[in-house]
PyMOL Python script that loads the backbone (N, CA, C, O; Angstrom):
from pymol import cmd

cmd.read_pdbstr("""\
ATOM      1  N   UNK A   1      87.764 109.117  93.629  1.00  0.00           N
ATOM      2  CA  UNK A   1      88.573 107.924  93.783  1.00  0.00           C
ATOM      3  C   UNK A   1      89.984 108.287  94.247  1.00  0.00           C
ATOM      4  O   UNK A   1      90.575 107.691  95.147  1.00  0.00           O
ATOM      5  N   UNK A   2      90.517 109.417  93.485  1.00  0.00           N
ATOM      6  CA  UNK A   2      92.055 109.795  94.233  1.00  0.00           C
ATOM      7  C   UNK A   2      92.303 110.299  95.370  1.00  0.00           C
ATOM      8  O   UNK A   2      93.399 110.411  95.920  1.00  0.00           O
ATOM      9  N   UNK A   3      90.784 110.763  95.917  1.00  0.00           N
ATOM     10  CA  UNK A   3      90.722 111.285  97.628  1.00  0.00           C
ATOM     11  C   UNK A   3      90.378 110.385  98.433  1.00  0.00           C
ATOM     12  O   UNK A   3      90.563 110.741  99.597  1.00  0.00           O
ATOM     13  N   UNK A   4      89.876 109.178  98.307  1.00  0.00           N
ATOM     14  CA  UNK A   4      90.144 107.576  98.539  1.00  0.00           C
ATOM     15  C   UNK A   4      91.378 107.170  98.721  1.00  0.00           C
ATOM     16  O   UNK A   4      91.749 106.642  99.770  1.00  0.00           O
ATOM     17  N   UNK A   5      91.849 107.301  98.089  1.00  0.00           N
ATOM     18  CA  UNK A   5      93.246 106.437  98.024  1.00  0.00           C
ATOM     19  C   UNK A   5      94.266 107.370  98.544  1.00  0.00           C
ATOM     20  O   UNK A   5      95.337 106.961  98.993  1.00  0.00           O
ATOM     21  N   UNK A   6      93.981 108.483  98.496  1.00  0.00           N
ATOM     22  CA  UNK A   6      95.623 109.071  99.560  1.00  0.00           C
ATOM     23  C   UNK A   6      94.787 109.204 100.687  1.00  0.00           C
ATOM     24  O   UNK A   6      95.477 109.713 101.571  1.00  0.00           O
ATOM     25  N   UNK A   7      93.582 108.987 101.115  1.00  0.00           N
ATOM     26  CA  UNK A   7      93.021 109.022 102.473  1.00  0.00           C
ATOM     27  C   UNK A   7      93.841 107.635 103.332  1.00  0.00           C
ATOM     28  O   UNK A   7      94.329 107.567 104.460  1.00  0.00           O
ATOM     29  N   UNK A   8      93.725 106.671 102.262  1.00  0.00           N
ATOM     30  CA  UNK A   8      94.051 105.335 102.353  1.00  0.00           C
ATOM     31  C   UNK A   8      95.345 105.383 102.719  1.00  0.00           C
ATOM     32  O   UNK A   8      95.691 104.890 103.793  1.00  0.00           O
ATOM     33  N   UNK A   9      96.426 106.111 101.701  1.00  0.00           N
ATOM     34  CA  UNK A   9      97.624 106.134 101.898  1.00  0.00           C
ATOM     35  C   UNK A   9      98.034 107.220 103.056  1.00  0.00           C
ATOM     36  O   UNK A   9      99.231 107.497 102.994  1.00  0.00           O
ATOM     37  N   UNK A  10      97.480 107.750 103.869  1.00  0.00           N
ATOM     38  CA  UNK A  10      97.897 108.608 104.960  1.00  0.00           C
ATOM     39  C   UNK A  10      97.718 107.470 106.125  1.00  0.00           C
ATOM     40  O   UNK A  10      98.497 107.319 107.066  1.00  0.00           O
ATOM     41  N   UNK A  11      96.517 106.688 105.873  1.00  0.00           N
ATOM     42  CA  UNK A  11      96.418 105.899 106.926  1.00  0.00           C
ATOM     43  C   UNK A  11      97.206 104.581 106.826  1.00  0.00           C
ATOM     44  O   UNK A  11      97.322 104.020 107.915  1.00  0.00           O
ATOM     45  N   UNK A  12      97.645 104.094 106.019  1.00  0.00           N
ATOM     46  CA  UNK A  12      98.682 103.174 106.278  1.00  0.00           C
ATOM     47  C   UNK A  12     100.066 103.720 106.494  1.00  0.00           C
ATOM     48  O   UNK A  12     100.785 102.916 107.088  1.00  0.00           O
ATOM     49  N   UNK A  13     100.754 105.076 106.121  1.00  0.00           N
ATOM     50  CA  UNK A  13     101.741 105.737 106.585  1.00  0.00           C
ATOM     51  C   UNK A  13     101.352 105.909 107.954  1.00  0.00           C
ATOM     52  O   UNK A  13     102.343 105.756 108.667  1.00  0.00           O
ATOM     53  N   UNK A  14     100.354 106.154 108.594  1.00  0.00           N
ATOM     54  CA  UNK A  14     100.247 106.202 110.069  1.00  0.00           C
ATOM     55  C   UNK A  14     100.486 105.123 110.747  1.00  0.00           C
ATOM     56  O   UNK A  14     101.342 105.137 111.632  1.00  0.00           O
ATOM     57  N   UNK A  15      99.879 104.171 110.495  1.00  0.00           N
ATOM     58  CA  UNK A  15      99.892 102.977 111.000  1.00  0.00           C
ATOM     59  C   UNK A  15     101.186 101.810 110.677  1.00  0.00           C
ATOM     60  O   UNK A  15     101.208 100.671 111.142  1.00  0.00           O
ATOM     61  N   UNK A  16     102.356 102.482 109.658  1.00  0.00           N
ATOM     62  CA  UNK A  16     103.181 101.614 109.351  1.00  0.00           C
ATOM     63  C   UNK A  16     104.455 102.539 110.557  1.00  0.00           C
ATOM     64  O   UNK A  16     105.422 101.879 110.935  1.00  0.00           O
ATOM     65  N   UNK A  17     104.356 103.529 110.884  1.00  0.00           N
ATOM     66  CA  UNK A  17     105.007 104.637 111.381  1.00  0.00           C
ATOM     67  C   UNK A  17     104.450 103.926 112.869  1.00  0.00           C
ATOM     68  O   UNK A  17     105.355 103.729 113.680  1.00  0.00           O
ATOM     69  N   UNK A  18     103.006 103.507 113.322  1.00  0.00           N
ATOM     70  CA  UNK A  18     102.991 103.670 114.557  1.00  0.00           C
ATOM     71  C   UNK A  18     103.732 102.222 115.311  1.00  0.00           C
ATOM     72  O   UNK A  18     104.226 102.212 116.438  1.00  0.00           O
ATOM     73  N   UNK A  19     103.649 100.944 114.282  1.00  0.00           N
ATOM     74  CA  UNK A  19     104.516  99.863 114.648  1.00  0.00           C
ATOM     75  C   UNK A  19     105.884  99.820 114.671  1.00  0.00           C
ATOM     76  O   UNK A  19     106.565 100.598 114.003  1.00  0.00           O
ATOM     77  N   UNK A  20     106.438  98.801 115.533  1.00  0.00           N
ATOM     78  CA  UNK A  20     107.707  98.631 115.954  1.00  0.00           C
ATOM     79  C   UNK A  20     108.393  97.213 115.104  1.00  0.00           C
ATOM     80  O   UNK A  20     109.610  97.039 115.161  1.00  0.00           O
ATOM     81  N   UNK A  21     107.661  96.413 114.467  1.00  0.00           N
ATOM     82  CA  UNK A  21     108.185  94.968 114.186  1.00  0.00           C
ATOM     83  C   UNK A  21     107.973  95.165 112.625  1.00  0.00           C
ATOM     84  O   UNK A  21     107.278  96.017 112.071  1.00  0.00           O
ATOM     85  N   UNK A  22     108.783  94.115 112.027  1.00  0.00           N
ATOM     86  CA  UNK A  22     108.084  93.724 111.016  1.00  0.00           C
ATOM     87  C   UNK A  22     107.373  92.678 111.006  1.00  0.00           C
ATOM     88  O   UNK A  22     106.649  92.581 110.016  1.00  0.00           O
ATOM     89  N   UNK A  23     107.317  91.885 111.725  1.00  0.00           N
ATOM     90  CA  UNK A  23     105.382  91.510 111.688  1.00  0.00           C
ATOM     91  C   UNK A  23     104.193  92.361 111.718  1.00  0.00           C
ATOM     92  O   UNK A  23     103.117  92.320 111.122  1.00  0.00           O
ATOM     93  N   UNK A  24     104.806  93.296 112.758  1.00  0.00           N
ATOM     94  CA  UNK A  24     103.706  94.375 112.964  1.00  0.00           C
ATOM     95  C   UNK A  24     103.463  95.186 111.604  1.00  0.00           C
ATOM     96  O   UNK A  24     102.275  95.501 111.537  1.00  0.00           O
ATOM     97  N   UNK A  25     104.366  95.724 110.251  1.00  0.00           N
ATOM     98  CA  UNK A  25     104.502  96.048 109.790  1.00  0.00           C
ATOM     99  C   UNK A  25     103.911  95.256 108.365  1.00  0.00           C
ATOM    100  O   UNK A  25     103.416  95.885 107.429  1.00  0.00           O
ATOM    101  N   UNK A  26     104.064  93.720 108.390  1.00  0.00           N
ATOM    102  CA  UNK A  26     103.147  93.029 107.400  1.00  0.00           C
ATOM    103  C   UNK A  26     101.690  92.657 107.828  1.00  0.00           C
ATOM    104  O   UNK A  26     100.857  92.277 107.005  1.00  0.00           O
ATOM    105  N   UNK A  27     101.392  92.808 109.364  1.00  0.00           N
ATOM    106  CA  UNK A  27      99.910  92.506 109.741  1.00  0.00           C
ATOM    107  C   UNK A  27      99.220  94.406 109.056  1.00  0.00           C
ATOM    108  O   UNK A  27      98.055  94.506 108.670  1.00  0.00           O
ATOM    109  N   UNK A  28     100.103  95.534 109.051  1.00  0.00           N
ATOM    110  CA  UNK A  28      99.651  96.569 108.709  1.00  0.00           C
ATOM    111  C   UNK A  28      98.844  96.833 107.261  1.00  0.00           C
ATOM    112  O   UNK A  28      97.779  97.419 107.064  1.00  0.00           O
ATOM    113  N   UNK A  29     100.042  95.974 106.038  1.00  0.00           N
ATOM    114  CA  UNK A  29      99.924  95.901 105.039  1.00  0.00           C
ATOM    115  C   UNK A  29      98.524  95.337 104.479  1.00  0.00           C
ATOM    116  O   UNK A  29      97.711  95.742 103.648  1.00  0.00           O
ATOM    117  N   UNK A  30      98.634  94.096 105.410  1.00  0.00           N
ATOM    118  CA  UNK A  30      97.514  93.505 105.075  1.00  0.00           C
ATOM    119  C   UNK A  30      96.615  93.862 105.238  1.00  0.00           C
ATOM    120  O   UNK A  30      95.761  93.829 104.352  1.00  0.00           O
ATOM    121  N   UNK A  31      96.315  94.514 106.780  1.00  0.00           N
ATOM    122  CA  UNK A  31      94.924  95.244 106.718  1.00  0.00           C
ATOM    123  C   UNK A  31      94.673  96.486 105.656  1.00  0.00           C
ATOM    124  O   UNK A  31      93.495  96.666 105.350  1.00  0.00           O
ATOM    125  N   UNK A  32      95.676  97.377 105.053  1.00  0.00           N
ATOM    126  CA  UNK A  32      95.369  98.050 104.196  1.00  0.00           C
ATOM    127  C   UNK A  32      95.028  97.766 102.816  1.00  0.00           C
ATOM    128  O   UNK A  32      94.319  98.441 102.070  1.00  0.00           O
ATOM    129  N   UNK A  33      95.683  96.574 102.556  1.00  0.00           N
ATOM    130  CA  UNK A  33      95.601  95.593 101.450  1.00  0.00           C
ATOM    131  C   UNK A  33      93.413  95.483 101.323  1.00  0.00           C
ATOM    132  O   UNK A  33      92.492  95.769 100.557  1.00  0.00           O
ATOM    133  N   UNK A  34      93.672  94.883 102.653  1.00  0.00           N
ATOM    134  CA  UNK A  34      91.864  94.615 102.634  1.00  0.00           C
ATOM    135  C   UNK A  34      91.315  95.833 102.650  1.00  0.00           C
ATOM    136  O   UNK A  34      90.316  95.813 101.930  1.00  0.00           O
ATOM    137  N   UNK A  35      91.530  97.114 103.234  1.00  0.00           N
ATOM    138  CA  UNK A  35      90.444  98.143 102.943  1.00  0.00           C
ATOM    139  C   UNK A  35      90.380  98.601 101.808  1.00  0.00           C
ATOM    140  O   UNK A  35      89.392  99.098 101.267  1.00  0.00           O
ATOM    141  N   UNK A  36      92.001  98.383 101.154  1.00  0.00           N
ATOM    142  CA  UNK A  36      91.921  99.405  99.362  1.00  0.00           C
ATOM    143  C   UNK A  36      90.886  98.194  98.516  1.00  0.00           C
ATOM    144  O   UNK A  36      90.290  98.487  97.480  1.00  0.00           O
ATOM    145  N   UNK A  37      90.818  97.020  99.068  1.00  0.00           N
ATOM    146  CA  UNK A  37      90.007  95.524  98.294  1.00  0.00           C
ATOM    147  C   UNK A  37      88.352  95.852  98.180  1.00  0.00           C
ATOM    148  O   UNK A  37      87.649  96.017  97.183  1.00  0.00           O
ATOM    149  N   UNK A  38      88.070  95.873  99.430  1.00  0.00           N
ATOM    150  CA  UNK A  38      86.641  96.369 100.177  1.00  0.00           C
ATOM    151  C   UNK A  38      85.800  97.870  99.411  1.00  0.00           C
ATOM    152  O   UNK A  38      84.604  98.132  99.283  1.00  0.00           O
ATOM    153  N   UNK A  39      86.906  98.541  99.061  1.00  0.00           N
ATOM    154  CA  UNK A  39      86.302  99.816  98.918  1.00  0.00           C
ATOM    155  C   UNK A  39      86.404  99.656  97.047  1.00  0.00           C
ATOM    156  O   UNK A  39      85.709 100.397  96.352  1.00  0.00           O
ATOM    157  N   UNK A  40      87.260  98.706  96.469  1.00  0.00           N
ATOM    158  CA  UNK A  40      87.533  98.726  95.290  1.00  0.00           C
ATOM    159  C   UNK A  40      85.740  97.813  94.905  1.00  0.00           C
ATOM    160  O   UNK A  40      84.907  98.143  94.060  1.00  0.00           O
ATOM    161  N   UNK A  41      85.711  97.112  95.506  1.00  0.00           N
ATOM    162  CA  UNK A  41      84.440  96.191  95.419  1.00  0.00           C
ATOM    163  C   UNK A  41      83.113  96.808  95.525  1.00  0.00           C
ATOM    164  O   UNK A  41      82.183  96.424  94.817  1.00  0.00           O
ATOM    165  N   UNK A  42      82.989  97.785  96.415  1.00  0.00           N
ATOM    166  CA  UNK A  42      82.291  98.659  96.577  1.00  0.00           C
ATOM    167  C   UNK A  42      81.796  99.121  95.362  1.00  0.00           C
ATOM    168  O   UNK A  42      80.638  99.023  94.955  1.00  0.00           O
ATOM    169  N   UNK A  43      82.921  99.723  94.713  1.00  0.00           N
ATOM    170  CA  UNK A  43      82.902 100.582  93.203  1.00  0.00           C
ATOM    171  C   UNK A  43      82.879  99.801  92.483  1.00  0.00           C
ATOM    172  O   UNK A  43      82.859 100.069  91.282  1.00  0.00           O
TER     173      UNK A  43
END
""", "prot")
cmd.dss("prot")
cmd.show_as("cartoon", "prot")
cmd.util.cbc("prot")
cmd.orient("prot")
């Protein structure tokens, strides 16, 4: 589960790093929001 979640957290540091806006930056959140959701449901 903790190699989940900093997998998780490398990829939203990538993806909060690769936008320019903060829209771009809350559409980021959200999609990470839904994968940590998805994978929590999973388990």
């Amino acid at each position: 589960m903790k190699s989940i979640a900093a997998l998780l957290l490398v990829a939203s540091l990538s993806a909060l790093m690769g936008c320019n806006t903060v829209k771009g930056v809350g559409q980021d959140l959200q999609k990470a929001g839904s994968a940590i959701e998805g994978t929590v449901k999973k388990n």
